[in-house]
N, C-alpha and C positions, 0 to 999 in steps of 0.2 A: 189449689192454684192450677191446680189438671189443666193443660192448654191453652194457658197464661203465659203472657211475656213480662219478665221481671223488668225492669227499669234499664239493666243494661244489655235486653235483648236476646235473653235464654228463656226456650221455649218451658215453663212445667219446670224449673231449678228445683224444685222441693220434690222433684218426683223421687230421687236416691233413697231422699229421709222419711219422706211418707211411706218407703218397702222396706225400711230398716223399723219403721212403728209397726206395723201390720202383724208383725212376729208376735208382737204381745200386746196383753191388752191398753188399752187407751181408758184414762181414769178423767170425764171430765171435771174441769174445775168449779161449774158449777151447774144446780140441780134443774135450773130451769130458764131464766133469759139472760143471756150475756149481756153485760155492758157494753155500748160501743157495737157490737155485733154487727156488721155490714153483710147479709147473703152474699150481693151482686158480687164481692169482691172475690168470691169462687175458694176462700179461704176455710181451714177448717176450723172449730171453736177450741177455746185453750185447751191443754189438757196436760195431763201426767203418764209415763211409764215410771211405775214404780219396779224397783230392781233391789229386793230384800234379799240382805247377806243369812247367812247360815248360823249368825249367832242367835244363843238361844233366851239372854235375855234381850231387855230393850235398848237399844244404842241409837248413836246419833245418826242424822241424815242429811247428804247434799242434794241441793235443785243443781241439777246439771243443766249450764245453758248455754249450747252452743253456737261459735259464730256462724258468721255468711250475710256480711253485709246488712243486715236489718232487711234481706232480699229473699232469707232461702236458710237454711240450717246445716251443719257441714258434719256429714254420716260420721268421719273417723273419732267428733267429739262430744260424741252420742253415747252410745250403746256399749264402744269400748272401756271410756271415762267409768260410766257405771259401775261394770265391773270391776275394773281396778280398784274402784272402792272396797267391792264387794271382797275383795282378795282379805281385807283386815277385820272386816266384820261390820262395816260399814254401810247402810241402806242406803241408798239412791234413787231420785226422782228424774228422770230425764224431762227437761219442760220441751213442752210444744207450745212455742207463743205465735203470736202472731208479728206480721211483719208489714214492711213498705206495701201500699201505701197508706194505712193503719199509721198511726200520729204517734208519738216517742211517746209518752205520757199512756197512751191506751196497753202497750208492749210493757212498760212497765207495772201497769196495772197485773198484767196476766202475771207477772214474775212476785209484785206483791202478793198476790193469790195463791200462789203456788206455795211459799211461806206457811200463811194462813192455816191454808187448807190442810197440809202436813199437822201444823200444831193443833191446831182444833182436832184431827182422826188419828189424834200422835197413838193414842192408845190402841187403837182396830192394826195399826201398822206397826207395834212393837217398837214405837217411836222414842226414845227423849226428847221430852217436849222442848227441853231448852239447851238443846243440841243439833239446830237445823240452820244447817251452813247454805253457801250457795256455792259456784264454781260456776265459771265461763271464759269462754277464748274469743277472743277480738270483739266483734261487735258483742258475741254474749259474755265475755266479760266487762263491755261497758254496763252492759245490764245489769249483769250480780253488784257492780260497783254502787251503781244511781241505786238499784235496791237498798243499798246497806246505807246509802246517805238519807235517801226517803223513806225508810223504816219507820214504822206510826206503831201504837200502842191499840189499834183497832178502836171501835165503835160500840160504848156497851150500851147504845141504846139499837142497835142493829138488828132487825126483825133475823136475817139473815146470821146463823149462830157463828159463819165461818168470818164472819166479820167483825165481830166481836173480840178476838183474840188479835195478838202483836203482828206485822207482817216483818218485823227487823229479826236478820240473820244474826247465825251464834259465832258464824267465823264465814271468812268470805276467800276465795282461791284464784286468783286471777291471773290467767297464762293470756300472755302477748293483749293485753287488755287496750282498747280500744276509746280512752277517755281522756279531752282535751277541754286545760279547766280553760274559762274566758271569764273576765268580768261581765259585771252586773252591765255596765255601759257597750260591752262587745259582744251581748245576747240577747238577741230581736227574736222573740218566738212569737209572736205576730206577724212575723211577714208571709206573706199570701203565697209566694214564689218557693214551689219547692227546692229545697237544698238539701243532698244528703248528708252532706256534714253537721248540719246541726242536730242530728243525731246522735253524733259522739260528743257535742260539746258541753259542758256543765258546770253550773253557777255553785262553788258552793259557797256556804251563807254558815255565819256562826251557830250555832245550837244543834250544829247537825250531829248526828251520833256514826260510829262504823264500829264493827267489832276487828279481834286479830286478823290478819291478812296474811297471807302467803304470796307472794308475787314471784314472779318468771317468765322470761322470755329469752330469746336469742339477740345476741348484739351484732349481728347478721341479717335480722328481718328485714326485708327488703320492701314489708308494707306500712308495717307500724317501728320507726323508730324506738329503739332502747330507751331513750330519754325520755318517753313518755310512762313508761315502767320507774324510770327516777322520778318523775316531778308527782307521782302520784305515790312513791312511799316518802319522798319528803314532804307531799302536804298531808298525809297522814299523822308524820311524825313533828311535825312542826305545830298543825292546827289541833291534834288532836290526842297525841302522845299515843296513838294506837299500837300495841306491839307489831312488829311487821318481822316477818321472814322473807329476804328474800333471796331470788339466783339471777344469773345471769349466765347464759352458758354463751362461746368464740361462737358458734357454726349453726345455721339451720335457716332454715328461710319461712317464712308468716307457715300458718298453720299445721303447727309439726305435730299436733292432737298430744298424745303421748310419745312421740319421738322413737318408737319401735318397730316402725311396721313400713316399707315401701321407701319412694323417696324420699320421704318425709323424716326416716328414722337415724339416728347421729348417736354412739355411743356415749357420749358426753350427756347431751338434756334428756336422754333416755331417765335417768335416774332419779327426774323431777317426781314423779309418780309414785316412788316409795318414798322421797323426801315427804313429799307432802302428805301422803299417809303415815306418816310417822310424825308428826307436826300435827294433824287431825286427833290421834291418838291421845297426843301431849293434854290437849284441850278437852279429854272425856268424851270426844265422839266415839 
């Protein structure tokens, strides 16, 4: 997006996270033509940093995906997130997906992939194959979330081997998560007229599957209300009996990453990070 104007007017937004990828390598998602793939749009093709912890056998692994509006990807819940995994023994994929104005469905594709791709090379990455969570903040945790509701069992008729295997996560982490359910009658995904909200909005539909979840956010956020953090572990817990952990800390405002570092940082939601690694843990990651 090099010297592109995002939707609301910042020249190159992705430029912070594209010098925070540069440091290591970039794994693409896939081997030869991307789905959906727009050149013109000056975007780069999906991808992964993988961020492998020091243990010595195979354990589980998060897609880390972070927010910025479905416009841009936000540096502090990147590269950091990773790590803190890595502090327990935990691997990490930082995703690179795509964004606005790329269609909700194409974005979710790339975060299906990311999945995939993990379980299918579970073994070259010292993976557990069925131990590959997701994790996202605001818009990318609406992402991890739709992932875990649109989870598929893959294609075993797929020329394609990474598509053959499951794209549904082992456990899903959602900080200040960014998903607004609507009915069937109050979701028009046909309409021609860009809206950015319907990005976060989503239908969900019986048979859908999610695994455990972790949830957190501040009751403080000044972008995405708390209650949106309740209505999505009561419809968890109501449509689906799915185990949920979750927090709530008094003080912090929308994107506190890990809640450590700058203005961002609050000794209180600070200690979501080893919560939930300690929760990761529980579940054999």
């Amino acid at each position: 997006m090099e010297g592109m104007v995002d939707i609301f007017g910042v020249v190159d937004a992705d430029k912070p996270w594209r010098e925070m990828l540069a440091k290591y390598e970039q794994i693409p998602l896939y081997d030869g033509e991307v789905p959906d793939y727009d050149e013109s749009l000056g975007q780069r093709k999906p991808s992964i940093t993988f961020f492998r912890s020091n243990a010595e056998q195979p354990r589980g692994c998060i897609v880390v995906m972070a927010g910025g509006s479905y416009t841009h990807k936000s540096v502090p819940e990147g590269e950091d997130v990773a790590k803190k995994l890595n502090e327990v023994g935990i691997h990490a994929a930082v995703l690179d997906y795509r964004v606005i104005p790329y269609a909700h469905s194409v974005i979710v594709g790339d975060a299906k992939r990311a999945v995939r791709y993990l379980r299918c090379h579970a073994e070259e990455f010292g993976i557990l194959p069925d131990k590959i969570g997701v994790e996202g903040f605001s818009a990318g945790g609406n992402l991890a979330a739709v992932t875990c509701f649109l989870g598929d069992d893959g294609d075993p008729n797929a020329a394609d081997p990474v598509e053959r295997v499951s794209s549904r996560p082992d456990a899903a982490v959602l900080g200040y998560a960014a998903i607004n359910f609507v009915s069937e009658e109050d979701f028009d995904d046909d309409d021609d007229e860009f809206n950015i909200m319907k990005y976060f909005e989503f239908v969900y539909r019986d048979g859908m599957q999610f695994p455990p979840a972790f949830i957190w956010q501040s009751m403080s956020d000044g972008l995405i209300n708390y209650q949106t953090s309740l209505d999505l572990c009561r419809t968890l817990k109501q449509k689906l009996n799915t185990p949920v952990e979750m927090h709530l800390f008094p003080y912090g405002d929308h994107g506190q990453a890990l809640a450590d570092k700058g203005e961002r940082a609050d000794d209180l939601a600070c200690v979501w990070g080893d919560l939930c690694n300690r929760w990761l843990l529980h579940y054999g990651f």
